[in-house]
Backbone as XML, in Angstrom:
<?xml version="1.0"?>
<chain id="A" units="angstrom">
  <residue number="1" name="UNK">
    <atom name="N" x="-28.599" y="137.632" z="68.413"/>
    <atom name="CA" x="-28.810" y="136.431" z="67.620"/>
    <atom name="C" x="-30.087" y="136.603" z="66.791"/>
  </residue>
  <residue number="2" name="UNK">
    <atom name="N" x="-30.065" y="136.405" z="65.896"/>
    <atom name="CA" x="-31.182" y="136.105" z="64.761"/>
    <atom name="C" x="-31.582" y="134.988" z="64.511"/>
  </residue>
  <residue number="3" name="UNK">
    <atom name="N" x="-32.888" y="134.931" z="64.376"/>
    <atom name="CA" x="-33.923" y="133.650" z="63.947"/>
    <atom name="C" x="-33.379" y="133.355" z="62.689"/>
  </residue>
  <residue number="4" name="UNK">
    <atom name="N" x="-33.282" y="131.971" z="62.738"/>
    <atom name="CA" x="-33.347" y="131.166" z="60.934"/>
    <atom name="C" x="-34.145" y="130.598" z="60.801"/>
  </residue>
  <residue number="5" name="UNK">
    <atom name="N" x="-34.360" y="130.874" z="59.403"/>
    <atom name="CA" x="-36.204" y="130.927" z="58.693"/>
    <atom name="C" x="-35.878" y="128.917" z="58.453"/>
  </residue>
  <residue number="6" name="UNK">
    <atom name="N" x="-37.142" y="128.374" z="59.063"/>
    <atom name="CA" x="-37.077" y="126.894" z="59.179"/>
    <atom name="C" x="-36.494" y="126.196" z="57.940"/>
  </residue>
  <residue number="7" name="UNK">
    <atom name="N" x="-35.637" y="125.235" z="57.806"/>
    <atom name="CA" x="-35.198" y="124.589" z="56.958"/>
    <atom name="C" x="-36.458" y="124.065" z="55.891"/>
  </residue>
  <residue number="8" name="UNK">
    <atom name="N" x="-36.341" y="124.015" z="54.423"/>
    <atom name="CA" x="-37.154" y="123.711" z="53.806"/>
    <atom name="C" x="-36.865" y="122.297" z="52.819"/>
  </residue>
  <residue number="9" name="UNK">
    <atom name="N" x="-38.117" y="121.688" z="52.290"/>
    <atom name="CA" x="-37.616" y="120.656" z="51.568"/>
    <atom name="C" x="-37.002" y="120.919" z="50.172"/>
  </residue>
  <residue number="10" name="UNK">
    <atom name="N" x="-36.375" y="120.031" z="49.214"/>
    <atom name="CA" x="-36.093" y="120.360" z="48.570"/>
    <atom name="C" x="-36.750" y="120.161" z="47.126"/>
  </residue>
  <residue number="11" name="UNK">
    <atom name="N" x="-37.564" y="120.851" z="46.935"/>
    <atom name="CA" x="-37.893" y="120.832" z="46.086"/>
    <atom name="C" x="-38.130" y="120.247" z="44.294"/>
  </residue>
  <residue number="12" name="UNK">
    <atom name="N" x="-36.797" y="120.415" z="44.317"/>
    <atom name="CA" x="-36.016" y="120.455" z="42.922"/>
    <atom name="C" x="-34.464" y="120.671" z="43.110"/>
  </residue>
  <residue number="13" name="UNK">
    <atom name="N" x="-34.216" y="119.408" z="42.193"/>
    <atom name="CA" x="-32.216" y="118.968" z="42.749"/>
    <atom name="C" x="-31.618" y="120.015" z="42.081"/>
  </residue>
  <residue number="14" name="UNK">
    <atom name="N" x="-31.870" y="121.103" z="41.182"/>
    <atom name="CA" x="-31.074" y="121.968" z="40.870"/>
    <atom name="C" x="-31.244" y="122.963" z="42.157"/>
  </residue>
  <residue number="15" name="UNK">
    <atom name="N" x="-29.722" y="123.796" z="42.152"/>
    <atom name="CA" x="-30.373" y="124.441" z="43.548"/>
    <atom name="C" x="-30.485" y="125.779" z="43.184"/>
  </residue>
  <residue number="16" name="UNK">
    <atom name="N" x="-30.148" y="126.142" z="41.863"/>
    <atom name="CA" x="-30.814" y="127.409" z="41.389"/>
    <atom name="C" x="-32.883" y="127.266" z="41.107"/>
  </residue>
  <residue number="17" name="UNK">
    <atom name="N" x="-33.160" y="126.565" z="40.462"/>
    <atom name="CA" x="-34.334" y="125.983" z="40.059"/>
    <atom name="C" x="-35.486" y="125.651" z="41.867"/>
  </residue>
  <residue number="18" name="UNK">
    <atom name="N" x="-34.499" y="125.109" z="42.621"/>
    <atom name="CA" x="-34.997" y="124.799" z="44.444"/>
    <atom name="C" x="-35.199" y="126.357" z="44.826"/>
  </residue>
  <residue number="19" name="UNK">
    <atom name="N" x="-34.422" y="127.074" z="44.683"/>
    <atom name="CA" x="-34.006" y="128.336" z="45.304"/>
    <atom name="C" x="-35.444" y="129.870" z="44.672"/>
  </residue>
  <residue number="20" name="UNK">
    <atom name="N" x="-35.711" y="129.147" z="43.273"/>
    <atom name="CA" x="-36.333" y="129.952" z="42.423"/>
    <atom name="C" x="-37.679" y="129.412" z="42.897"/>
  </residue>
  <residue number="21" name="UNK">
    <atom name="N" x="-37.945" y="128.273" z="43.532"/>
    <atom name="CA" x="-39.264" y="127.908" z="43.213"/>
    <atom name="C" x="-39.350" y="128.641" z="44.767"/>
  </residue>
  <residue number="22" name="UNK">
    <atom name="N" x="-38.673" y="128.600" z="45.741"/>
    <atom name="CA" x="-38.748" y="128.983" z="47.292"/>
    <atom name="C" x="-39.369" y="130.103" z="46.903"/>
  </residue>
  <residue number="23" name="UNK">
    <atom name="N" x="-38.466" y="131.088" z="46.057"/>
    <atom name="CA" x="-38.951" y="132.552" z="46.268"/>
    <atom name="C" x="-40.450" y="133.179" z="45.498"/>
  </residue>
  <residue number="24" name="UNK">
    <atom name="N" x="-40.118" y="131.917" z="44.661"/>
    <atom name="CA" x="-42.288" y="132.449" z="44.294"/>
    <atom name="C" x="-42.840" y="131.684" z="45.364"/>
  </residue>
  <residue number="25" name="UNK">
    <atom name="N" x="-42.879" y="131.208" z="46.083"/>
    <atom name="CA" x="-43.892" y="130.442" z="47.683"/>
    <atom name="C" x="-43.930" y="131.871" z="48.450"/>
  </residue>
  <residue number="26" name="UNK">
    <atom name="N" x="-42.286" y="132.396" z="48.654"/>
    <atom name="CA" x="-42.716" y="133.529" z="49.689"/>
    <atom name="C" x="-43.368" y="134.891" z="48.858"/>
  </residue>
  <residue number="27" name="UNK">
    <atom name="N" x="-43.475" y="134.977" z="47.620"/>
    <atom name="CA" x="-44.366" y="136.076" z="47.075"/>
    <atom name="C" x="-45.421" y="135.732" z="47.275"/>
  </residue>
  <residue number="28" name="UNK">
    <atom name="N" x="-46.012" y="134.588" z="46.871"/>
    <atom name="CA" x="-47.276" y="134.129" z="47.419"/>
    <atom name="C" x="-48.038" y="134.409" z="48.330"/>
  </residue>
  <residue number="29" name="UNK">
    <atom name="N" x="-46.925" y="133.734" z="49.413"/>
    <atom name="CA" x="-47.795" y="134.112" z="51.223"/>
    <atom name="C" x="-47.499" y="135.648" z="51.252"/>
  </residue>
  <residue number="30" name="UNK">
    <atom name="N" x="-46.228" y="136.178" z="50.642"/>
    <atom name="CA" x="-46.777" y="137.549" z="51.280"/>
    <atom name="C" x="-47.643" y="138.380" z="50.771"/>
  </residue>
  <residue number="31" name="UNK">
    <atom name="N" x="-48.403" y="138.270" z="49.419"/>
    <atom name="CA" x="-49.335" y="138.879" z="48.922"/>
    <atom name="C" x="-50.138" y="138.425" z="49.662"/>
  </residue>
  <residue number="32" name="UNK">
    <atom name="N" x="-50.871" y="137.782" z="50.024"/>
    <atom name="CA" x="-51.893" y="136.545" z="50.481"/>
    <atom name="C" x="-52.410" y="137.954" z="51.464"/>
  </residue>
  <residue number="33" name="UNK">
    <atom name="N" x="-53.827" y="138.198" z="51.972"/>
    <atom name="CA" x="-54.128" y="138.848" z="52.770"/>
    <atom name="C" x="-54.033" y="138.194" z="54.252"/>
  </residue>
  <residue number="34" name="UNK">
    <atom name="N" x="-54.147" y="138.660" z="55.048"/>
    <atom name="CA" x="-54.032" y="138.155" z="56.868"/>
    <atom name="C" x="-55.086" y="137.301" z="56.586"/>
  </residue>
  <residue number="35" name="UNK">
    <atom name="N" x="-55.328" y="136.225" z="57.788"/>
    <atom name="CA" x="-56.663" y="135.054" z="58.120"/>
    <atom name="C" x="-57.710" y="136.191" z="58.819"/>
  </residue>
  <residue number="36" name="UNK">
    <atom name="N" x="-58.305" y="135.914" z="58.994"/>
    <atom name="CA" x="-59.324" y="136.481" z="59.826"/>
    <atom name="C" x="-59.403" y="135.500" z="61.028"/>
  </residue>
  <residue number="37" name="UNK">
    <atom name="N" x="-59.683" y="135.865" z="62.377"/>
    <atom name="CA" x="-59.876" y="135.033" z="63.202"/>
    <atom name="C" x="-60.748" y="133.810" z="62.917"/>
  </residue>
  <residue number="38" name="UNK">
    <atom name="N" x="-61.676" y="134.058" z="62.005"/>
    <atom name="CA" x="-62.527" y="132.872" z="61.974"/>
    <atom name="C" x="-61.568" y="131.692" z="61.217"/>
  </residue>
  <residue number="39" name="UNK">
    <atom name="N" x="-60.865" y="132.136" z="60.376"/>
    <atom name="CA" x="-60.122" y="131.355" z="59.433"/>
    <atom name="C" x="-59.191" y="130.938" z="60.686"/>
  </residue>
  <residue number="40" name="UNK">
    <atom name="N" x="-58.794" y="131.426" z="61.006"/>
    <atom name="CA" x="-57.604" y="130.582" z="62.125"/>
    <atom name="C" x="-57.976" y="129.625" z="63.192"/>
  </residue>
  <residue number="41" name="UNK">
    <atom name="N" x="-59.298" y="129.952" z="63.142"/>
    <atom name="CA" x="-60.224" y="128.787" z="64.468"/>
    <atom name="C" x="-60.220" y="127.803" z="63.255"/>
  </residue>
  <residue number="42" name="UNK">
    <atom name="N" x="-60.560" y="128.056" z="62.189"/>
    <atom name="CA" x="-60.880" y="127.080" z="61.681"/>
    <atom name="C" x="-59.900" y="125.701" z="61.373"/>
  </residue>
  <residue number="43" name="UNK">
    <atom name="N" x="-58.814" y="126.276" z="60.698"/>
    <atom name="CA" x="-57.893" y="126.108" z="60.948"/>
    <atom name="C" x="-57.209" y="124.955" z="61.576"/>
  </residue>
  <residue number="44" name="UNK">
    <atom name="N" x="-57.232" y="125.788" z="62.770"/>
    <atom name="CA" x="-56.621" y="125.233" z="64.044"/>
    <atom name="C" x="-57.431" y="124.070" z="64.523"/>
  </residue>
  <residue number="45" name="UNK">
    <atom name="N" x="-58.575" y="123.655" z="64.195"/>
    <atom name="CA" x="-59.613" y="123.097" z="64.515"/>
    <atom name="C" x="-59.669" y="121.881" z="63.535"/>
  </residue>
  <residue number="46" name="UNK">
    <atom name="N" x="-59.394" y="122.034" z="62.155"/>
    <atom name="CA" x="-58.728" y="120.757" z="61.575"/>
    <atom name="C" x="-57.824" y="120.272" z="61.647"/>
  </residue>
  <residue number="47" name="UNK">
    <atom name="N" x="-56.577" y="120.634" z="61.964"/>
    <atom name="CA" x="-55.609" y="120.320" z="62.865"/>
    <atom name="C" x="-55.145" y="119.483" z="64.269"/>
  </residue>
  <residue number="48" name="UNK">
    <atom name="N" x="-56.008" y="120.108" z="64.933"/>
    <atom name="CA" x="-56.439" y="119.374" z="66.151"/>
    <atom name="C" x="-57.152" y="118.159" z="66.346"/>
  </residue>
  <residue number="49" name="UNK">
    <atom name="N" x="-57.934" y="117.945" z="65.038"/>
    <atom name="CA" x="-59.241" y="116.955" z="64.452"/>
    <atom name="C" x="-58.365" y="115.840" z="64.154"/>
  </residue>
  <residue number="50" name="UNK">
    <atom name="N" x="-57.360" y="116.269" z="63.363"/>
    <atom name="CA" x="-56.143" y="115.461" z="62.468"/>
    <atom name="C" x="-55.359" y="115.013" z="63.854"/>
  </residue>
  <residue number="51" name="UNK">
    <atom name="N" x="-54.633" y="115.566" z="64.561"/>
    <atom name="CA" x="-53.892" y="114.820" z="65.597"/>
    <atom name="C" x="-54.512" y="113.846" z="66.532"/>
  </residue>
  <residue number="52" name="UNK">
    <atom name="N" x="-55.713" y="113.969" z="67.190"/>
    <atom name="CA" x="-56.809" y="113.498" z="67.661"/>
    <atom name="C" x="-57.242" y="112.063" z="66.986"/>
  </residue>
  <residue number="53" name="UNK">
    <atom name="N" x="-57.241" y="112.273" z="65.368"/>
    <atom name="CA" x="-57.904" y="111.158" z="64.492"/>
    <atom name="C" x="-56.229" y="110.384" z="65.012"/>
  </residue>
  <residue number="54" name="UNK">
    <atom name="N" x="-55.113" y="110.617" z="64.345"/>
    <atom name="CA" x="-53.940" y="109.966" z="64.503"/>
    <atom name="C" x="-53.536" y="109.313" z="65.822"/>
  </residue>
  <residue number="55" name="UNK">
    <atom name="N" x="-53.501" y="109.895" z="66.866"/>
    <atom name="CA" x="-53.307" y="109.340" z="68.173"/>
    <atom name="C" x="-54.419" y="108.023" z="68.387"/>
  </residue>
  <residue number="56" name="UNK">
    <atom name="N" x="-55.634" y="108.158" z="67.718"/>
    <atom name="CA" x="-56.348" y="107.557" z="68.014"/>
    <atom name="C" x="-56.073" y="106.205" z="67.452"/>
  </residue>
  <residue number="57" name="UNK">
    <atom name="N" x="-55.854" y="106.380" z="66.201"/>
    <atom name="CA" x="-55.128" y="105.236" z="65.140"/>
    <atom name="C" x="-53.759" y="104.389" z="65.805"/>
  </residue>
  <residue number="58" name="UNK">
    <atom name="N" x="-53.189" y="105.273" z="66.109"/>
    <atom name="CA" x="-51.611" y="104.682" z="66.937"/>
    <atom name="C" x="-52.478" y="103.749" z="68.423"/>
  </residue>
  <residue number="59" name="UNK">
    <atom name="N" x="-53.347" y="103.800" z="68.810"/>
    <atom name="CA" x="-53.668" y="103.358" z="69.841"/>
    <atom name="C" x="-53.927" y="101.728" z="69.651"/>
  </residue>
</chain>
C-alpha cells in the first residue's frame, strides 16, 4: 500500500489552473533548503504557543 499525499484545498475552480498552481508550491518546497534544527524548535514552539493561546480562549 502506498501513502496519499494529503488532500489539498482548492485553490482555483479551474482544475487545470488548481492543478498548475499545486505544482509550482511543490517546486517551491522542494528547492527550499532543509530547516536547521534551530528553525524547527522554533517552529514548533510557535505552534505550541498558538494551541496553548487557543485552548486557553475556548476555556
Amino acid at each position: 500500500m502506498t501513502a496519499r499525499p494529503p488532500s489539498r484545498p482548492v485553490r482555483d475552480s479551474d482544475p487545470v489552473r488548481n492543478t498548475a498552481y499545486w505544482e509550482r508550491i511543490d517546486c517551491i518546497v522542494a528547492a527550499a533548503p532543509p530547516l536547521s534544527d534551530r528553525q524547527r524548535r522554533t517552529i514548533r514552539a510557535m505552534f505550541s504557543a498558538s494551541v496553548v493561546r487557543s485552548d486557553r480562549e475556548a476555556a
